[in-house]
Residue, then its C-alpha position, 0 to 999 in steps of 0.5 A: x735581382x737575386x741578393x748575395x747570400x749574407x754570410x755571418x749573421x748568427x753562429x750555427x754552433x751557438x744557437x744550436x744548428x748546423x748549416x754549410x753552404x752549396x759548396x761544401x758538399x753536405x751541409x749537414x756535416x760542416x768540418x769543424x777547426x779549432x778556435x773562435x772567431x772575432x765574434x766568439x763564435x767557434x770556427x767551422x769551414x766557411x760557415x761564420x766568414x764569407x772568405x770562401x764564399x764563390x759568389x762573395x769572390x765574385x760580387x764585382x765581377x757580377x756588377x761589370x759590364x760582360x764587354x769589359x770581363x777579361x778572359x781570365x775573370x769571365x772564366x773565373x765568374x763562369x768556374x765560381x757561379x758553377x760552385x756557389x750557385x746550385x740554383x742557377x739563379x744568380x747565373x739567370x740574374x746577371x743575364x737578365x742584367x746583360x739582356x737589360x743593357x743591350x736593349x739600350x743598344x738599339x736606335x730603332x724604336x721599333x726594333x727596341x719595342x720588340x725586344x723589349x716585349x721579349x724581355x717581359x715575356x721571358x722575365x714574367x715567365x713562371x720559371x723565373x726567379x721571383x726577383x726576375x718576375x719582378x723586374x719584368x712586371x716592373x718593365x711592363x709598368x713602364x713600357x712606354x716611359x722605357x720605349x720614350x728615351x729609344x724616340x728622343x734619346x733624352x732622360x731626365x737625368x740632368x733634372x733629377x741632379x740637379x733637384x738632388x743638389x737643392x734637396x742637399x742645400x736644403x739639408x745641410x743648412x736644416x731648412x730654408x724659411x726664406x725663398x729668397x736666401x734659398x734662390x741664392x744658396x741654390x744659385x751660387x752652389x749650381x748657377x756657375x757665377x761669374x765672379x769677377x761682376x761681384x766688385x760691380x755688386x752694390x751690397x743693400x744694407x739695412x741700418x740696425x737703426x731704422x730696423x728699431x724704428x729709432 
């Protein structure tokens, strides 16, 4: 998907150039106001912050859902991509992103499978965005695993949780060099134990003793 522009990177006056976004009018010509900023750099409108950047204003407008958009805030991310985004781009992203999503809509394999062939031949389109042909080279390298989950409706999520949680017990105690130990990390972290059979456990106790030999 096409990224926000990063705002605040270097300043234009200190290393000699001038450059305003789209919503400026000529980004030749930044209007210049008084005093520095926190980096001490001189202020220009909207050059060295990103407070009136459009597309900034609405980065979490763009990552909902469209179902869930008011009419306020759809008609706010419909005004703000008209001003931040000349290009059309990140407009073409977030369909792309909307399309994506209905096609996990759709309870028929094959009904899924002929929109998901659409969405190839229309993200993989010359005219696209490079991140959009991207993504679309991406679903046609996973055709079949996508079209999978439409015939099962089961993913490999709860797998990937729960090796997730092992690779974090792992982590935190800076490895494991016994098997067993590790099985037991892993079981009291994730396995739900029934802790009311601990009083029934006989602990197994090792005499420093015999452990000298003596």
């Amino acid at each position: 998907m096409t990224q926000l522009p990063r705002r605040k990177t270097r300043c234009p006056i200190q290393y000699g150039y001038l450059s305003g976004p789209p919503w400026q009018g000529d980004p030749n010509t930044p209007k210049l106001v008084s005093g520095l900023d926190r980096n001490g750099c001189p202020k220009t409108s909207e050059i060295c912050s990103r407070g009136g950047d459009p597309l900034y204003r609405i980065r979490r407008l763009l990552n909902m859902a469209k179902e869930k958009l008011t009419e306020g805030a759809n008609a706010k991310l419909t005004h703000l991509l008209e001003l931040g985004d000349p290009d059309n781009e990140v407009a073409t992203s977030w369909r792309v992103k909307e399309s994506l999503r209905e096609l996990y809509t759709y309870r028929d394999p094959d009904l899924a499978r002929d929109h998901l062939d659409a969405l190839i031949s229309d993200f993989t389109d010359n005219q696209r965005p490079p991140e959009v042909q991207l993504l679309g080279r991406t679903l046609k390298s996973w055709h079949d695993e996508i079209l999978a989950w439409h015939r099962s409706f089961v993913t490999n999520g709860p797998t990937e949780s729960m090796n997730n949680l092992i690779k974090r017990i792992k982590r935190i105690a800076f490895g494991m060099t016994n098997f067993a130990n590790f099985r037991i990390r892993v079981l009291l972290s994730a396995g739900k134990p029934d802790w009311s059979l601990l009083a029934t456990v006989t602990p197994v106790t090792t005499h420093i003793s015999s452990a000298l030999g003596s």
